[in-house]
Structures are given as C-alpha cells and as structure tokens.
C-alpha positions in Angstrom: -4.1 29.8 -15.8 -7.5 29.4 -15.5 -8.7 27.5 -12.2 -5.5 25.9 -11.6 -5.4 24.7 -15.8 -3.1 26.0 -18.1 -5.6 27.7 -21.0 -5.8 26.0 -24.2 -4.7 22.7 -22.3 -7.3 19.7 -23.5 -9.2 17.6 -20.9 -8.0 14.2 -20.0 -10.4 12.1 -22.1 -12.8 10.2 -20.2 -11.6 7.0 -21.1 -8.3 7.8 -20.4 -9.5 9.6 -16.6 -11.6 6.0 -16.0 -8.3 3.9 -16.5 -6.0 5.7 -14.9 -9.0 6.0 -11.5 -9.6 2.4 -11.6 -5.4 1.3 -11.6 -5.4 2.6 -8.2 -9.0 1.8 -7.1 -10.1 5.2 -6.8 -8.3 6.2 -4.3 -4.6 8.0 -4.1 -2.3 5.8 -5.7 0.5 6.2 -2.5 0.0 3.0 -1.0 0.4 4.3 3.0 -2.2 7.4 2.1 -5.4 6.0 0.0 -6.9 8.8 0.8 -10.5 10.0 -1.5 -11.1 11.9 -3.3 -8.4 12.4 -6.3 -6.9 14.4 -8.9 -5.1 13.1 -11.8 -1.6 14.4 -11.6 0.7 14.6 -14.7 4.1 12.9 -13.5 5.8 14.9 -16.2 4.7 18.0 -16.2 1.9 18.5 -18.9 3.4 21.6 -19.9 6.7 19.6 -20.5 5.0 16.5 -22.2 1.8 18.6 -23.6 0.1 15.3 -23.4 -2.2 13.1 -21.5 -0.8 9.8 -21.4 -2.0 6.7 -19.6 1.6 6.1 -18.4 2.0 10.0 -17.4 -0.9 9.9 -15.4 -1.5 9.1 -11.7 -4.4 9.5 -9.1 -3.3 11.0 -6.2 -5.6 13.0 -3.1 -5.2 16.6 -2.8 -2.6 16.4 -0.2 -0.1 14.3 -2.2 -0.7 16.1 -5.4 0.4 19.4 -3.8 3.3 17.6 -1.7 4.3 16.0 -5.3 4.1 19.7 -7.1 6.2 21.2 -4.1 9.0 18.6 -4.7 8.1 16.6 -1.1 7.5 13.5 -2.8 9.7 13.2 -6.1 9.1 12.3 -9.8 11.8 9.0 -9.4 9.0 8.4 -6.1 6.2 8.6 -8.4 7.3 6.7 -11.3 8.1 4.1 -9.1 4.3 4.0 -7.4 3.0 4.1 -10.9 5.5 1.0 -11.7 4.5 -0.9 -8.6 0.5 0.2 -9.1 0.8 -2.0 -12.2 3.1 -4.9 -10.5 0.3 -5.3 -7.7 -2.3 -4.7 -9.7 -1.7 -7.3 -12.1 -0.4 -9.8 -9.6 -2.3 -9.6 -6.6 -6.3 -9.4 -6.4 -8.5 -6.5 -4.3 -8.7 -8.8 -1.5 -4.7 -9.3 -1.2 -4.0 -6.0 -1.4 -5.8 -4.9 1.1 -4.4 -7.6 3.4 -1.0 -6.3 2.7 -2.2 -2.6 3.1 -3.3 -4.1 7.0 0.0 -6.0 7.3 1.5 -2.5 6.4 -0.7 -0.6 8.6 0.4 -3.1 11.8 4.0 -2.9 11.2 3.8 1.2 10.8 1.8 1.3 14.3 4.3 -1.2 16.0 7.1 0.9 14.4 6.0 4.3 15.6 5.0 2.5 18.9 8.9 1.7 19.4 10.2 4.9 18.4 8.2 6.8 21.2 9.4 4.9 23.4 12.2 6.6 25.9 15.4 4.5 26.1 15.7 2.5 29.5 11.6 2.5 29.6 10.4 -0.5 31.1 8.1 -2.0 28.5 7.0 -5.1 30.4 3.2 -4.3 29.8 3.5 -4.0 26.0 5.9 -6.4 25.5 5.2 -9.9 24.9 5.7 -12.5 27.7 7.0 -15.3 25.4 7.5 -15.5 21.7 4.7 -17.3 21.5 2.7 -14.2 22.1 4.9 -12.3 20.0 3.6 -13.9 17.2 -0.1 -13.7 17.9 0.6 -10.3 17.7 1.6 -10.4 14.0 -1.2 -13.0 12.9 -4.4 -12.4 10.9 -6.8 -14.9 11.0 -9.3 -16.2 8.2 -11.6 -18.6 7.6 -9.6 -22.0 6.4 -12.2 -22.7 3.6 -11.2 -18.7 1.9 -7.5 -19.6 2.0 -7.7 -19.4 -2.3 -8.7 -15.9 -1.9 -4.8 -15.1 -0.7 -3.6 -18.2 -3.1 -1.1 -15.5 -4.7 0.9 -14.2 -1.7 1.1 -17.8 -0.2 3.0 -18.8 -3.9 5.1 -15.5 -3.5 5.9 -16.6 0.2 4.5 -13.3 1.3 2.6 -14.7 4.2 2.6 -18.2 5.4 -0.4 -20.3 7.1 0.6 -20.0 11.0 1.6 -23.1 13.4 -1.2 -24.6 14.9 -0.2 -22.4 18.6 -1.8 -19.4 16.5 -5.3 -20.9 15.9 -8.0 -19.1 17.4 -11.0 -20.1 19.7 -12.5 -20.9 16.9 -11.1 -23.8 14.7 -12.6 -22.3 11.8 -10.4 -19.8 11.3 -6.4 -20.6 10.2 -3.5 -17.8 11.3 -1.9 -15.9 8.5 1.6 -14.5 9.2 3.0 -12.0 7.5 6.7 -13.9 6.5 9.9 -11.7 6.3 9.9 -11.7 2.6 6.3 -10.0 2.9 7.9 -7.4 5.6 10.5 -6.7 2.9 7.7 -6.7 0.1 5.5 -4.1 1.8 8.3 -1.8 2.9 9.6 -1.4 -0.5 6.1 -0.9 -1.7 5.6 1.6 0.5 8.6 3.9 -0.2 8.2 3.8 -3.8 11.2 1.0 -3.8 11.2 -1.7 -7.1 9.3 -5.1 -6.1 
C-alpha cells in the first residue's frame, strides 16, 4: 500500500471522479452528514471488483469513509444512499433538496429535543399553547410568486401550502408544511431506506 492505495491500482479517471462529485453535489453523499471535503469510496471493495465504476463509486467525507471501511455504516446502507442519490437527484431540483435537508434538520432537533427530556418534566415553556402554534413551528415560509421552484414536492404531496393561520407578517410570503408523507419521505432518506 502506498499512501492508503493499493500499488498497481489505476486512478479513477477524471471524468468518471467529476460524475460521481457532482451526483452528490460535492459534498458527502449521506444525506444527514454533507459534510466537505470528500473521498471517493469503492462500495465494493476495489480489490474485490478491480474496477472503477460509476455505479461502484460514492463521495463520502473522511469521517463516513472510515465509519463505512470499519463496518459502522454498511454496504446494503450504502447501496441504498447511492440508489436514493439518483432518485433525488433526478426528481427533485438543488433548491428542493435542500428544503427537505432543513425539514430533516428540524425534525432531528425536535426529535433529540424530546428525547433529553426527563419523564414527568414539565415542558410548558417549550411546548406549544395551542395547535395552532404547533404548527407554526413546523412551517417554512417563501415568497408566493417562487412556489414553482418547490412545483415537484407539492405533486409528490411532500409539503403542502399552509392554511391561511400560518401566513406571516408579511403577505408576501405563503407557509410551507412539511405533510406526513414528506416526514415519511425524509426519514427513509435518511437511514438509507428505499423511496
């Protein structure tokens, strides 16, 4: 091994390195990590495949790639965040995925929020009075002229335009809710489930 390579192993092909980078937007393809910069990881092993293969290939950062090599996060895991890479990717455009990446990132805090919580603990000051202010906490608001930007995850039902109790201040600006189809949607994305 020479600097972590195998010797006589060929270089990805630059080409092939630019694809692979630019499925998962140059940043690790795990959808709850993102993190910069990457490596290109063989899913199967190189020395197994002795190949480079667009399908064989993911980005991942540093920290995944070694979590992936020491069996933390495993190959059926991988194939299936390569599988879904290509799903989103094809389906939804830069500016939906990174709306379901926040969507994701909301439910994860309010998730990990709950869970720290001691049972019997008296959660009156984070807890919503009425459901009413339940669900402002689950809205994102955009500007009601950009709705075609998110045109794909209204068809798939993955968020809805909120009632008119959402709207902001500014009447400009329409409530987007994350529907319980999306909640399903972004779950499964992010532990490597099918979509």
């Amino acid at each position: 091994m020479l600097g972590g390579m195998a010797e006589g192993r060929p270089n990805i092909p630059t080409d092939l390195k630019r694809a692979v980078l630019v499925e998962a937007g140059h940043r690790c393809a795990i959808p709850t990590c993102r993190q910069t910069p990457v490596d290109l990881a063989h899913i199967t092993p190189w020395a197994k495949v002795r190949e480079h293969t667009f399908e064989n290939l993911i980005a991942l950062c540093p920290t995944c790639h070694a979590r992936f090599d020491r069996g933390e996060i495993d190959r059926k895991a991988m194939l299936q965040y390569k599988a879904n890479l290509e799903i989103v990717n094809q389906r939804y455009t830069d500016t939906e995925r990174q709306l379901l990446r926040v969507f994701l990132r909301q439910l994860e805090i309010d998730e990990r929020f709950r869970k720290s919580i001691p049972p019997g603990a008296v959660l009156a000051i984070f807890e919503p009075k009425d459901e009413a202010q339940k669900r402002l906490r689950e809205v994102i608001h955009i500007h009601r002229p950009m709705w075609w930007l998110i045109a794909n995850l209204l068809d798939d039902e993955l968020v809805r335009m909120g009632e008119p109790w959402a709207v902001a201040p500014d009447q400009s600006l329409k409530p987007l809710v994350l529907t319980d189809n999306g909640k399903d949607f972004i779950r499964r994305w992010a532990s490597a489930q099918p979509l």
